[in-house]
N, C-alpha and C positions, 0 to 999 in steps of 0.2 A: 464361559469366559474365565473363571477362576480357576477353572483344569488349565487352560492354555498360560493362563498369569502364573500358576505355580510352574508348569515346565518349562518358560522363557527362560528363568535363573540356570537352567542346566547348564554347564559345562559344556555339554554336548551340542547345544542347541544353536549354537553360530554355524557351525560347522552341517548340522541336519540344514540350515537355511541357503548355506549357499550351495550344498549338493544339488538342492530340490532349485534353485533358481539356475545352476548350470544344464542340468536334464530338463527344465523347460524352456532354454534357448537351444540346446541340442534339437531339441523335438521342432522346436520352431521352423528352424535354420534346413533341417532336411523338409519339412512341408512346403517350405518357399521354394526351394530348388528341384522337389517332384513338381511341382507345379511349372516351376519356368521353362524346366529343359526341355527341349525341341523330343518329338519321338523319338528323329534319326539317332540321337545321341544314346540312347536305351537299346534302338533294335534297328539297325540299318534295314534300309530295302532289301528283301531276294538279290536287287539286279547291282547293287551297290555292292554286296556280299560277294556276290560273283566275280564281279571289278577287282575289288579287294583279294581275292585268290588268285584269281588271273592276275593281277599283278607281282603276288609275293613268289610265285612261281617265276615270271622273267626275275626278279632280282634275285631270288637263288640262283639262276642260273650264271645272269651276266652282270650282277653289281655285288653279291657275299663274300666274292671272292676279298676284296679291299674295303670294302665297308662293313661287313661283317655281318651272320647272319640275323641274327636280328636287328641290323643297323646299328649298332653301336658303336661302329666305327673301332679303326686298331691304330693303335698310337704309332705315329710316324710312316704312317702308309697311307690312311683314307681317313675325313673325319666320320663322327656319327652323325646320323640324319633323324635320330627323333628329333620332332618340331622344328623341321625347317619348313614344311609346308611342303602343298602338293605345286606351289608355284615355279620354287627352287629347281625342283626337280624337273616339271616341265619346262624351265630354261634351259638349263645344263645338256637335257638329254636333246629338246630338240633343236638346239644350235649345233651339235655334235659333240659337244667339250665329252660330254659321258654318254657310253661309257670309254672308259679310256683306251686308248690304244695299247697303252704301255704305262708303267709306274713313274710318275714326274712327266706325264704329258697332260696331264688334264686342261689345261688352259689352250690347246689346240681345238681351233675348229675345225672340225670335217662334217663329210657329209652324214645325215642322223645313221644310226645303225638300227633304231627303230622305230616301228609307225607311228602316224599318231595314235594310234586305236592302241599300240602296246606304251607305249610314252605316258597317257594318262593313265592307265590300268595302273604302270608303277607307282605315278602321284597319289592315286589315291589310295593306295597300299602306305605308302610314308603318312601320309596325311591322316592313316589311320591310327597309328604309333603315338601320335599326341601333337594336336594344333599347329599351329604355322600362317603362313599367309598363304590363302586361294587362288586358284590360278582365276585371273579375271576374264570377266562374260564379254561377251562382242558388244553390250550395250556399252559396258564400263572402257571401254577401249577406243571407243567409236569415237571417229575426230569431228561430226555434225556438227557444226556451229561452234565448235572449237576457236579459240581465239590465237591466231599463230601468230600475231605479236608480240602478246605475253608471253606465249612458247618460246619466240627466239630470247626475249629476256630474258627468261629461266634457264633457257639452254646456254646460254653463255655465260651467267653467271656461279652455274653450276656442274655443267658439265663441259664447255668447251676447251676448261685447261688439260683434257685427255682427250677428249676424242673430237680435237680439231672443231671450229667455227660453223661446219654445213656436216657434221660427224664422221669425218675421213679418217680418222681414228690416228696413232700416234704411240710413240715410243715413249716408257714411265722408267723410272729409275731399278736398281735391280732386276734389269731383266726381262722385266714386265713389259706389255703392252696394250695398249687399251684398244680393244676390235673395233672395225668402221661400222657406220650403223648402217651401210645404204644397201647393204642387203635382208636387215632384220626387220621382221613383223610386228607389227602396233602392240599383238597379244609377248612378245619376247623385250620391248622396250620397258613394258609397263611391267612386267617380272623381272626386269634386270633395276628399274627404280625401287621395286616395294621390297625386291633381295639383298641384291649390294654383293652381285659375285666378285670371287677375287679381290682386286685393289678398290673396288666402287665404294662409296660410301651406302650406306642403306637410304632411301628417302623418304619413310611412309607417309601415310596420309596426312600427319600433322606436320610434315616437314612440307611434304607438297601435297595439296589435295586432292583428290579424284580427277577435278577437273582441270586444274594444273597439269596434269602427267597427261592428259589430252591434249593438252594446249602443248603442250612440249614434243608430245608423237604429230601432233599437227605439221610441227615446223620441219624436223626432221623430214616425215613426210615429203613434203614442198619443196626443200632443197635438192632433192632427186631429180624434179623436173625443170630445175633455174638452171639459163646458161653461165657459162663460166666467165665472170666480168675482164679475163686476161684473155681469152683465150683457148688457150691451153691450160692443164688440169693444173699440175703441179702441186697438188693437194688442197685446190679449190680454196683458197685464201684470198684472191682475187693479183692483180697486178704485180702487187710487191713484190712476190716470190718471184714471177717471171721478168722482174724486172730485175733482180737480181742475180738470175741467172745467165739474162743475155749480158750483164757487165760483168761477170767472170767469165762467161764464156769472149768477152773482147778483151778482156786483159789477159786471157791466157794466149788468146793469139797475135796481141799485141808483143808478148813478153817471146814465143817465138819467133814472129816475126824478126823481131831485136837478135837474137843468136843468128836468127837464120841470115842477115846485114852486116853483120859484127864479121861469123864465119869467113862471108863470102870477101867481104873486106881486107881482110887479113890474108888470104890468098890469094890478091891480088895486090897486094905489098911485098908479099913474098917474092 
């Protein structure tokens, strides 16, 4: 004790204390986090591994060109894709948007260019690069017991200012346009809410919950198979729009009719 009580006074000895108290939160701080981390995070599967080259091979072939080869994307051509997740990517690719046809087309859908068996290969090649959000499981997507009430409330008050009231989708400012959903997959809704491509907002879990973005793919769902309360489509709004169209379409032949009485009038004055 007298040894220690004489070297406390050191000069040195603040600085000997906080070295030894930061290398024993270092030493800590790595023993909690060998402990926590999942194996795959250390040593991917063989079959994982595989995935992961089979997929860095299609994007070298069909996505380095514009995003570059390590993904880092090139300023004013393509962005970078570290951490956007392997969800992103399996939106984008199997809706068609990517890979691109052409430079300034990406927001085109067509039909995919690749399978799904090469679609995910890519995702999880990105996914490997650094985090992002997951592509979700058929459990996490499944509308079972789904509540499609609350789905239409959510769906209206968050996404029907684009894409139309039953998701017929609709014209956005600059150019833009917000795609119909009544041909996309429970697994492409719920990666287009947890993404946020293009103009979309992002919606993750705390904005909507798992089971919210079910309840929401529910409703969409269900309006697929509801008849049309006008009718005819006319972007499935129901009456108004067709109501509106048959009173232009009688004023415009009202307003004919009018020349075509006026004409004949008038040559028979003459």
């Amino acid at each position: 004790m007298s040894w220690i009580t004489a070297r406390r006074r050191h000069p040195a000895a603040g600085y000997a204390v906080v070295l030894l108290g930061l290398l024993f939160i270092g030493a800590l701080y790595a023993v909690i986090t060998a402990v926590g981390a999942p194996a795959s995070a250390t040593a991917p599967p063989a079959a994982q591994q595989a995935q992961i080259a089979f997929g860095r091979a299609i994007f070298e072939k069909d996505c380095a060109t514009c995003h570059g080869f390590a993904a880092q994307g090139q300023n004013g051509i393509a962005p970078g894709l570290i951490g956007v997740g392997s969800a992103a990517v399996d939106f984008q690719v199997s809706t068609g948007r990517m890979p691109a046809a052409e430079n300034g087309a990406e927001n085109i859908q067509k039909p995919p260019r690749l399978s799904p068996t090469q679609t995910h290969a890519v995702a999880a090649y990105i996914a490997s690069l650094g985090g992002g959000p997951a592509i979700p499981s058929a459990a996490a997507v499944s509308t079972t017991g789904a509540n499609v009430g609350l789905g239409q409330q959510l769906f209206i008050a968050d996404c029907a200012q684009c894409h139309n009231f039953v998701g017929a989708g609709g014209a956005l400012t600059d150019g833009k346009f917000a795609p119909p959903l009544t041909a996309a997959t429970p697994t492409q809704i719920y990666e287009a809410m947890l993404t946020g491509p293009e103009a979309m907002p992002v919606f993750n879990d705390t904005t909507i919950t798992p089971s919210e973005k079910r309840d929401v793919i529910a409703y969409v769902s269900e309006t697929r198979t509801q008849p049309n309360p006008g009718g005819f489509s006319l972007g499935r709004v129901g009456p108004v729009t067709e109501g509106l169209v048959g009173f232009l379409g009688l004023l415009l032949f009202m307003v004919l009719a009018a020349l075509w009485i006026t004409a004949k009038h008038g040559k028979a004055h003459e």
